[in-house]
N, C-alpha and C positions, 0 to 999 in steps of 0.2 A: 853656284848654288849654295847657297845657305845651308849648315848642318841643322836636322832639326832633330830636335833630342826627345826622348822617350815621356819628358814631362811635358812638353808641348804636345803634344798629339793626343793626350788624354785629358785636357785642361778643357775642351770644351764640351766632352759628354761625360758625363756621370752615368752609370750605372744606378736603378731605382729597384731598392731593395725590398717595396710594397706591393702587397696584390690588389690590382685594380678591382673594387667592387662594385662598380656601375653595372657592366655589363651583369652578373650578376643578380643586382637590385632590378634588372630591366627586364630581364625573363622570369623572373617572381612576379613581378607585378602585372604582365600579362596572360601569366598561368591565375592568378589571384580574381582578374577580370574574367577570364573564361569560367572559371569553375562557378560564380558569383551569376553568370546570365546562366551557363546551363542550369544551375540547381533548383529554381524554379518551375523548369519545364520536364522536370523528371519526376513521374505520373504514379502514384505509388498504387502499387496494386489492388486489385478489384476481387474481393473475396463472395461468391455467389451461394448464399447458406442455404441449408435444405429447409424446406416448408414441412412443418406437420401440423396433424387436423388438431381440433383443444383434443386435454386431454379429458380420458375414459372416468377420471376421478378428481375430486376437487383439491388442493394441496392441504396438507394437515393441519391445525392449528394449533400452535404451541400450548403447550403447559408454561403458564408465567411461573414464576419465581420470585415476589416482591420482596427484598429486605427495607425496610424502613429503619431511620437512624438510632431505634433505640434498638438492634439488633432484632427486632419485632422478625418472624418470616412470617410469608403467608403463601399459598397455593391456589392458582385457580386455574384449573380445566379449562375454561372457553375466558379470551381474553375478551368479548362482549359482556359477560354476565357483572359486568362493577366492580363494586367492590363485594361481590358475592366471594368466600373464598374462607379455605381454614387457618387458621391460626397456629404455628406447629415451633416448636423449638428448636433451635438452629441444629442441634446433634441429631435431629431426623428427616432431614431435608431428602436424604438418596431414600429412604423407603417409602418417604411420603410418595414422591415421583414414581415412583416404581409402580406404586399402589394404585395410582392416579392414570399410568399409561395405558392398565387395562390388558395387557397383553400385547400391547401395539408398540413395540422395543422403539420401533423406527420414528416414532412420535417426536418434533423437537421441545428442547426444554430451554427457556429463555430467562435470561436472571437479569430482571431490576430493579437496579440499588439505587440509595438514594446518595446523593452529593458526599454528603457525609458522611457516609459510609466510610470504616476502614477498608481499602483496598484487602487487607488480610482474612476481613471477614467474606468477602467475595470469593477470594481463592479457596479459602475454607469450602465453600458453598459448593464450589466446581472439584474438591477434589472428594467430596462425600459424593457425587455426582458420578466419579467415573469410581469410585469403589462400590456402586450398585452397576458397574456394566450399563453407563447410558452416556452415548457415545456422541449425539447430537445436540451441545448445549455449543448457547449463543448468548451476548451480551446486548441488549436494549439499549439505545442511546437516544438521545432528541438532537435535530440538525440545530443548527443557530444561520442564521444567515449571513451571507460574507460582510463583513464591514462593519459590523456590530461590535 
């Protein structure tokens, strides 16, 4: 019998110092496909809202706000009546509305400005607004259509 030495007996495996990632890659990619078919068939829930009759009273109609670009304000009661509406300087804007709500606190008040407007002159507007204690102001805006 042939002596067989210590480097012979190891000369035809190697040891592999990598971690196989197939197997791996192979249970990702089958949890990847399950999740992918069920998540379409998951039904997202059905919220049944309560019905009420109309209501007992019509909703309010704002007190407008127009600032025009040369800092012009104006005030008008009923946003139907035009250009019906007072003319008032911007440092009276919260007692005009006051004046205008009639007693009716809960009345909203809606401010619009024109393009050119300073944004500062806006915020101005809305903070003489809450230093008369009126709580319900809104901003006016015109949609555009997507694409435009």
């Amino acid at each position: 019998m042939p002596a067989v030495s210590a480097r012979s007996r190891h000369r035809g495996r190697r040891t592999i110092n990598e971690i196989n990632m197939v197997p791996f890659i192979d249970v990702m990619l089958v949890l990847l496909i399950i999740f992918m078919v069920t998540a379409p068939l998951i039904a997202p829930s059905v919220i049944n809202l309560p019905s009420v009759d109309h209501a007992s009273r019509q909703p309010d109609k704002p007190i407008e706000i127009l600032i025009k670009n040369d800092n012009e304000v104006q005030i008008r009661k009923n946003s139907s009546s035009g250009s019906d509406g007072r003319l008032i300087p911007m440092s009276q804007i919260g007692a005009a509305v006051k004046q205008a709500q009639d007693s009716d606190a809960a009345r909203p008040v809606v401010i619009s400005a024109d393009k050119s407007v300073k944004y500062e002159t806006v915020v101005n507007a809305m903070r003489q607004l809450k230093r008369e204690k009126i709580e319900r102001v809104g901003l006016s805006v015109t949609t555009t259509e997507a694409g435009r």
